[in-house]
N, C-alpha and C positions, 0 to 999 in steps of 0.2 A: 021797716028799715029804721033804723038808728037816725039820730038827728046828726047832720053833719057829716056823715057818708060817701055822699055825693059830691062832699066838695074836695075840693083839689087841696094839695097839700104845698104847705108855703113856708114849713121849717125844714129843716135840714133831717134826711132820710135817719130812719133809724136805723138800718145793718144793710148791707150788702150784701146778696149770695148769688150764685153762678146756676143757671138749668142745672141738672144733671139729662134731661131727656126733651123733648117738646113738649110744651103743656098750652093748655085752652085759656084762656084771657078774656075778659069780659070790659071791653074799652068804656070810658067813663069819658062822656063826648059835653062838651057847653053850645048851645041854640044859638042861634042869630040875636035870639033878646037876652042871652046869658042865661036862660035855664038851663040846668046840667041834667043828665039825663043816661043813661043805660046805651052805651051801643053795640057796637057789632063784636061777634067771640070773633079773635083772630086765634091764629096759632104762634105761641113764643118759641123761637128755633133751640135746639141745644146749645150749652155753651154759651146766652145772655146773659147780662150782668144785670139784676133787678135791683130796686132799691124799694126796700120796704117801708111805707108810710103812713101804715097804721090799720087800725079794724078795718074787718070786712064788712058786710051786711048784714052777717050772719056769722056764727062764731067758726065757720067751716070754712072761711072765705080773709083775705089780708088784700089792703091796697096797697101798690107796688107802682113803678114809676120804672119806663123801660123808652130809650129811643127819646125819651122826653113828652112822653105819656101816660096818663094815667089809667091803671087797670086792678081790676077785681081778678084774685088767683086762689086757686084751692091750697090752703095749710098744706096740705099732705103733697101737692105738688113738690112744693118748695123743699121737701126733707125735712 
């Protein structure tokens, strides 16, 4: 994994884009001691407003900001 991945994003989103269908999400969670860490795949409903915030893990993968959280999402999701 990339150095700096895991961490949360503290400038201002790079593009906006809308679901077009429901997609898998991979929630990006901070510990009790402030370790951030991998958590649980939720499901993003249709019709969300995401805000994209840069690489993903892996060059198949973007971090995105939804509800006021942060998450790992497949490129090809997004359109």
């Amino acid at each position: 994994m990339k150095s700096g991945t895991l961490s949360f994003p503290i400038s201002l989103p790079e593009d906006t884009r809308l679901t077009h269908r429901r997609i898998s999400a991979i929630q990006l969670v901070v510990g009790e001691e402030g370790d951030k860490r991998l958590g649980a795949i939720v499901q993003i409903p249709k019709d969300a407003r995401l805000e994209t915030c840069g690489d993903g893990f892996n060059e198949h993968t973007v971090k995105v900001r939804w509800q006021g959280l942060s998450y790992f999402v497949f490129r090809d999701d997004l359109g």
